[in-house]
N, C-alpha and C positions, 0 to 999 in steps of 0.2 A: 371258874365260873360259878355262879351265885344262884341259885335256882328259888324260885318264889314258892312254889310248891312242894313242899317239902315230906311230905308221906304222914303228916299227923292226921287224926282223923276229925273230918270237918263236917260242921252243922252249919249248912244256908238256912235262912229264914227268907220265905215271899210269901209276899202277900197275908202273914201273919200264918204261913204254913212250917212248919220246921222240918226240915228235909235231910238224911243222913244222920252220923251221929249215933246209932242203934233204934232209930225212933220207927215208929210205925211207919213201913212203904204207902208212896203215896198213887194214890190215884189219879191222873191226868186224864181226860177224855174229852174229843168235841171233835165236828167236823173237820176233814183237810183243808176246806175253802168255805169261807163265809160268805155263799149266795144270795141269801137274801134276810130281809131281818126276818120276816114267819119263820123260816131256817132254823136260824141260830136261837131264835128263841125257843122254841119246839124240842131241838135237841140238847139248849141248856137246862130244860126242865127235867127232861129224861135221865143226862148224867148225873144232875144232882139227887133226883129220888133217889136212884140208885148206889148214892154213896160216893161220886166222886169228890175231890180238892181240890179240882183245875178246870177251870173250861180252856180251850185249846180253839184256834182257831186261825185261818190263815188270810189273814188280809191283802199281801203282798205274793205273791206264789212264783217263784221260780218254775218256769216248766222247760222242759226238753225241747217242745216243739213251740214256736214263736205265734202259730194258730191258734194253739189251747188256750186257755182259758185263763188268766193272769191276775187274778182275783179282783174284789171291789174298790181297794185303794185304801182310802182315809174314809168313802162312808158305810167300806166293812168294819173299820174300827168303830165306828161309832155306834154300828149293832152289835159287835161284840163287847163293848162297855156294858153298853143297856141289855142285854144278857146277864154279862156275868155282875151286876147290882142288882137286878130283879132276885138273883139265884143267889146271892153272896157268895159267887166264887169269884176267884181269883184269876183273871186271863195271863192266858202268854201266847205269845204271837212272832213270826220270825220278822227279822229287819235282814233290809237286801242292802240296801245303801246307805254309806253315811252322813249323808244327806237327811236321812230321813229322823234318825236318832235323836235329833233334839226336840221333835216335835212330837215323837211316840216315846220318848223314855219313862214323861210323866206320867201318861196312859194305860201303863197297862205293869203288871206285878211281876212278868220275868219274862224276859226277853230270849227270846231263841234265834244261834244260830245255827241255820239249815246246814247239812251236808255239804251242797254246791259253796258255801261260802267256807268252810272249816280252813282252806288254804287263803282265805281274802282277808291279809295281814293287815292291810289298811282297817278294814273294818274291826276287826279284832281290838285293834290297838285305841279306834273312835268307842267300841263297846264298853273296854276295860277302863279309860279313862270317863264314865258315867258313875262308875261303881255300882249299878243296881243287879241284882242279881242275874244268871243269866246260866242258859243251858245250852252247850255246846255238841252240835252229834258229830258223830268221829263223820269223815269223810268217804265216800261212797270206796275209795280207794285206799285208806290210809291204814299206816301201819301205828302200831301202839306208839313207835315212841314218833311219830310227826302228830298224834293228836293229843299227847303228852306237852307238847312242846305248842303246838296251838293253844291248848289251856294256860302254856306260860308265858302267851303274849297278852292274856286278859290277863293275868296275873302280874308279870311284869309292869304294866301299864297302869298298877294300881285297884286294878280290883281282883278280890280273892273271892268274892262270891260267886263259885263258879261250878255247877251242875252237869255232869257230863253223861250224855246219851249215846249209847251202843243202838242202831238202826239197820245193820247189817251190811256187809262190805261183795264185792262183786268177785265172785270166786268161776271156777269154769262151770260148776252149777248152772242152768235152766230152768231148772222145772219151778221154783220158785223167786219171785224177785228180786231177792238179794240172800247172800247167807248169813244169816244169824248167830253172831260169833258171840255165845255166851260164856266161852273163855273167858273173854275180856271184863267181866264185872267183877270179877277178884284181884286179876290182875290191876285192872284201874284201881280198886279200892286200894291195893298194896300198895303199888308204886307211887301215888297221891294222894291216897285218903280222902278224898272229892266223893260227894256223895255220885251212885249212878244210876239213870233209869234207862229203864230199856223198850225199846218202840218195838214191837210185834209185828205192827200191821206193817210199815215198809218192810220189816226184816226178811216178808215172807209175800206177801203180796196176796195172800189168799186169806181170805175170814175163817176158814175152815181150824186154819191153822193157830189162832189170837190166842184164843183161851190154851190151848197147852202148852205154847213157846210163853206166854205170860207165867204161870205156874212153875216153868220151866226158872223161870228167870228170875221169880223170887226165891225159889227153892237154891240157887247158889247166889244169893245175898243182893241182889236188886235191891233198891231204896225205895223204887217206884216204878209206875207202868205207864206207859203213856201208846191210849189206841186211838183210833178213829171210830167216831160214832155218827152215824147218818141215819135221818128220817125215813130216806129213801131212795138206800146205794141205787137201785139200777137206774133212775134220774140221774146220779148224784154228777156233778161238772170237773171234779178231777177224783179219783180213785176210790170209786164206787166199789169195787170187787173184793177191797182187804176193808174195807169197813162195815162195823158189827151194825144190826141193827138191834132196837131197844132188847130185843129176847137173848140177842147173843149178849149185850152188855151186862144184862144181868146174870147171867149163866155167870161171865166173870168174875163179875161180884161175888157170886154164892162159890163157886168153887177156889177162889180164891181167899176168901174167908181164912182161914186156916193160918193164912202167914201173918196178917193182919193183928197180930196178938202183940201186946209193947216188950221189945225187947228188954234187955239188962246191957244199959251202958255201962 
């Protein structure tokens, strides 16, 4: 068997960001769910003073419960565009269906697939065959080598530009959301050479928690961070309680400083 990912070490470029490779960790940050455009614009202003590379936003949301809240559709996308042009960043946003992929690939600079879909091979195989860049979070369940192997159906499929995100996986743990397996960002880097970032805010589910699992996570070789930032979590319409507001965003920022320095490829 032929494996497409092969353990060399790789540079993605989106959205004219260059991601892995030894290069500066990147910053991702923006709401869970694009409510409204005041919103998304309010909090794309905020990431960017403060130093992000990504606005983040979730147009399409997957939830647990079929009540919650399922985001604004297609005219979330269109205030997360006009966000991230007003700010000059770069969006990424998850696709649920493949259905939907033709009509958002040209839209937006990287494409995420969510946790709930890491095992939805159809979509996988509709992603990779886009070729546009795209970040992959391991599975609320998965083990390293089924999210290895998920990576190698967008890869298989023709596309290698492929970003993988550690979110935290479901251990007998409680007291926080998920466990935050920062094992796995060396391991990923070894076995694939795919650049990783790592998500805090599900990994943990508490805001308390952001800024030292973030630190955490560059300090064993993360390539980037991707958190949640809201105006104003105790509104907010899905996951108010792990998202920073502007002061903790910047706390971020400032103590995370330190890693931020350009490597020696």
């Amino acid at each position: 068997m032929t494996f497409h990912i092969d353990g060399t070490d790789k540079t993605v470029i989106a959205g004219g960001v260059r991601i892995g490779g030894g290069n500066v960790p990147v910053r991702i940050a923006g709401p869970c769910a694009v409510e409204s455009r005041k919103q998304i614009m309010e909090i794309a202003e905020i990431v960017k003073k403060a130093g992000a590379e990504f606005l983040r936003g979730g147009v399409f949301k997957p939830r647990t419960s079929p009540y919650d809240f399922q985001g604004l559709g297609w005219e979330g996308l269109e205030y997360l565009k006009e966000a991230g042009e007003k700010t000059g960043l770069p969006i990424v946003t998850e696709v649920l269906d493949p259905y939907h992929i033709d009509r958002l690939v040209g839209q937006i600079d990287l494409i995420q697939i969510g946790s709930r879909n890491m095992h939805n091979y159809a979509l996988l195989k509709a992603v990779g065959e886009t070729g546009k860049p795209v970040m992959l979070k391991r599975g609320m369940s998965a083990t390293i080598r089924e999210w290895i192997l998920a990576a190698e159906y967008l890869a298989a499929s023709g596309n290698g530009e492929i970003i993988l995100c550690e979110r935290g996986i479901r251990t007998f743990s409680d007291y926080t959301r998920n466990t935050l397996d920062l094992s796995a960002v060396p391991i990923m880097k070894k076995e694939t050479g795919l650049p990783v970032v790592v998500d805090p805010s599900h990994g943990t589910g508490l805001r308390e928690l952001v800024v030292p699992m973030s630190k955490a996570a560059l300090a064993c070789g993360a390539d980037g961070i991707m958190v949640e930032v809201h105006n104003n979590p105790e509104k907010a319409l899905s996951d108010g309680p792990q998202s920073l507001m502007e002061t903790g965003y910047r706390k971020l920022v400032s103590d995370t400083e330190m890693f931020m320095v350009k490597k020696k490829v």
